[in-house]
C-alpha positions in Angstrom: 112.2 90.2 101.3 110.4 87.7 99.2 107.0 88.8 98.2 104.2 87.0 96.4 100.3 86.9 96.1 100.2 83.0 94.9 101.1 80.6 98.4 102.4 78.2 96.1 105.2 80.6 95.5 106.2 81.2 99.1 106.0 77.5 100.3 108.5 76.5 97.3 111.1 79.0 98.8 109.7 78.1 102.4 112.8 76.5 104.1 115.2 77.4 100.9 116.4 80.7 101.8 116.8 83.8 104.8 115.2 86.0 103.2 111.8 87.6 104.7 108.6 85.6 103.1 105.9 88.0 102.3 102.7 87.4 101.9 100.8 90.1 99.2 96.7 90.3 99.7 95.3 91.3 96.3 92.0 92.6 97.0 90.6 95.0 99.7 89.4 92.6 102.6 87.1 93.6 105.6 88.9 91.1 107.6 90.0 87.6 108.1 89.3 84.1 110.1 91.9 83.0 112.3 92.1 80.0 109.4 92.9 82.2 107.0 95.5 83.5 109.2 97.0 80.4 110.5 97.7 79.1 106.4 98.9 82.6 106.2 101.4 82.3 108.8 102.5 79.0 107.9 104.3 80.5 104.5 105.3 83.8 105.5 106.2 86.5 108.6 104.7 89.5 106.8 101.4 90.5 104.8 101.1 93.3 102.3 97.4 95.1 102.3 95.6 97.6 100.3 94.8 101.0 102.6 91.0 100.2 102.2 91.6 96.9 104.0 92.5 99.2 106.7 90.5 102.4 106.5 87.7 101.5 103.8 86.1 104.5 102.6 83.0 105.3 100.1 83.2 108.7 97.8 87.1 109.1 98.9 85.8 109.6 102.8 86.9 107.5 105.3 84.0 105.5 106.9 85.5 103.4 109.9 88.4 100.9 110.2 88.8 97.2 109.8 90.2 94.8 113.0 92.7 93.4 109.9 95.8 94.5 111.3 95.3 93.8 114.9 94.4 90.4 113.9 97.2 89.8 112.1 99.4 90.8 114.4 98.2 88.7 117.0 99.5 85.9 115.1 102.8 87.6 114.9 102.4 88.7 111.6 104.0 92.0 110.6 101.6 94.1 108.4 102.9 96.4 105.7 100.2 98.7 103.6 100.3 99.7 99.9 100.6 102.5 98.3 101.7 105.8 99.7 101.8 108.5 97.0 101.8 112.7 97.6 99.5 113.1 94.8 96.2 114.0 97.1 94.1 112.0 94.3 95.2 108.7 95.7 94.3 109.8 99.7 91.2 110.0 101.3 89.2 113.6 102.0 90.0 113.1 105.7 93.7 113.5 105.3 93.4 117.1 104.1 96.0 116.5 100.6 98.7 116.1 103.3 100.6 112.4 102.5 102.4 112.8 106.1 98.4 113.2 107.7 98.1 110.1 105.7 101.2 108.0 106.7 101.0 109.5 110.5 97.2 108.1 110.6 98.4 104.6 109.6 101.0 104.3 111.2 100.0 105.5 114.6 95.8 105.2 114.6 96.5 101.7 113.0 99.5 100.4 114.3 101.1 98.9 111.1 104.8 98.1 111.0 105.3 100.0 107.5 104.5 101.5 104.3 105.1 100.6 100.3 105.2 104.0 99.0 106.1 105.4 95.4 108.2 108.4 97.3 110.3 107.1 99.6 111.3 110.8 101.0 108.2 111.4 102.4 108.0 108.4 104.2 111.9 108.5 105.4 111.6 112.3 106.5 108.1 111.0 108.8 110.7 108.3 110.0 112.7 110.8 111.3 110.4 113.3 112.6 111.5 114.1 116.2 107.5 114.3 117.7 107.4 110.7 117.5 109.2 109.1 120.4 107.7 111.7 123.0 104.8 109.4 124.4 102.2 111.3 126.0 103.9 114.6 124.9 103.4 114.5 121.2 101.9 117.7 120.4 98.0 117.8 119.0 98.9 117.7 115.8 100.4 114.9 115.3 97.3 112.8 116.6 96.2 110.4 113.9 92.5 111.7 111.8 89.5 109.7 113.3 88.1 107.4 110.7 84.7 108.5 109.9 84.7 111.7 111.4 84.0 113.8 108.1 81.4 111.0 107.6 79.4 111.9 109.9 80.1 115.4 108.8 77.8 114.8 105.8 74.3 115.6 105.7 71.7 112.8 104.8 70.6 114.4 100.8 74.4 114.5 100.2 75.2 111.4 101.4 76.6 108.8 98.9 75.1 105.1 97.8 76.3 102.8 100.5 78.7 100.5 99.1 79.4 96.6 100.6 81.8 96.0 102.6 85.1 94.3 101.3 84.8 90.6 101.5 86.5 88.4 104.1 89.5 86.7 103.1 89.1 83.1 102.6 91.0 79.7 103.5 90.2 79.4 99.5 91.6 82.4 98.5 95.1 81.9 99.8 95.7 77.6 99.8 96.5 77.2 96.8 98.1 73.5 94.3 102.0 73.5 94.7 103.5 74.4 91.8 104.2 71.7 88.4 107.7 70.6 88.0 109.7 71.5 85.8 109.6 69.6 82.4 113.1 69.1 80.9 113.4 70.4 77.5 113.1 68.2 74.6 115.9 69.0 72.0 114.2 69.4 68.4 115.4 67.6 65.4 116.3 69.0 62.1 114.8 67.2 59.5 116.9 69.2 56.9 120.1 68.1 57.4 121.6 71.8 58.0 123.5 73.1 60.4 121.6 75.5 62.8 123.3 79.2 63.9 124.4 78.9 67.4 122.2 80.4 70.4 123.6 82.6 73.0 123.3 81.7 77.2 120.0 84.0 76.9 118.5 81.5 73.5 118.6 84.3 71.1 120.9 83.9 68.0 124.7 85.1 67.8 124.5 88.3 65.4 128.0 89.1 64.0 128.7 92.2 62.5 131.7 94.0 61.7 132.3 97.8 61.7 135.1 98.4 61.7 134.7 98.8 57.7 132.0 100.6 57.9 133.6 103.0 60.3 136.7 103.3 58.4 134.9 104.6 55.0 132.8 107.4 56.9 136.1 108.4 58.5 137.3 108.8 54.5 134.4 110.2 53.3 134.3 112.4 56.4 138.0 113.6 55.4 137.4 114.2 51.3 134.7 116.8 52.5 136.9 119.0 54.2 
């Protein structure tokens, strides 16, 4: 996969190579015109979102869920969301400090096609657990948390400022200029007259050094001690 948050990026490898294009949203959204997601889909098959562009929350509890990824799937779009982690700091209060409460409530409340996690275990031993491919049979506790539910939990004095919701994301946000072209590189002159030191494939000076010499004296120095 090929994954960039600048358009002009994608559409310069658009046509160029097989690799998956990928699309990377930046900011948490609340959701997304179908013009935003039509210039979307005309540089890339995938988009990368934040989890609050999926389950926003205020205070670290869940307070409902966004229509992001079902829109974006409409178009045929696969959704990934970013970033999984075990530490319980980085979850929501809903998913009890449990990273596979987290993943399984994504994956199955949501509907996204995957994850971008910093522990890969976790998310490979979910991948693999055995009470996902048993359809109306998967047991109770492996139904995804409802998204707002401690919400409501919370009584009005405790209740936390309201926030704004995440902005929309824009036909202006992701068109973007193409890219400049690439300016050939004028050689410099020396007005000195002297030879310059040759440069490397990588344009940083050749070093030589020798140690074998050096080597060879600690060696006899090494061997007078003892």
């Amino acid at each position: 996969m090929i994954q960039s948050s600048n358009s002009s990026v994608l559409k310069k490898f658009k046509g160029k190579t097989n690799y998956k294009l990928v699309y990377k949203v930046d900011e948490d959204i609340g959701g997304a015109p179908s013009g935003t997601i039509d210039d979307i889909k005309r540089l890339a098959s995938a988009v990368v979102i934040s989890k609050d562009s999926v389950f926003p929350k205020n205070a670290a509890f869940l307070t409902g869920v966004t229509n992001v990824v079902p829109r974006l799937q409409a178009a045929n779009l696969s959704v990934f969301v970013q970033t999984f982690s075990n530490e319980f700091t980085s979850q929501a209060w809903d998913f009890f400090s449990d990273a596979t409460v987290e993943i399984n409530s994504f994956y199955m409340g949501a509907g996204i096609n995957g994850v971008i996690t910093d522990f890969p275990k976790t998310s490979d031993r979910y991948r693999r657990n055995r009470c996902l491919n048993r359809g109306s049979k998967i047991p109770g506790y492996m139904s995804p948390v409802q998204p707002g539910g401690l919400w409501l939990l919370i009584t009005l004095p405790y209740l936390p400022p309201a926030e704004a919701p995440n902005p929309y994301l824009t036909e202006g946000d992701v068109v973007e200029p193409p890219l400049p072209p690439v300016a050939a590189k004028t050689p410099t002159s020396n007005l000195s007259g002297a030879a310059t030191a040759p440069t490397s494939p990588n344009g940083q000076p050749k070093v030589a050094a020798c140690v074998i010499a050096p080597l060879t004296a600690m060696l006899i120095a090494i061997y007078l001690l003892f």
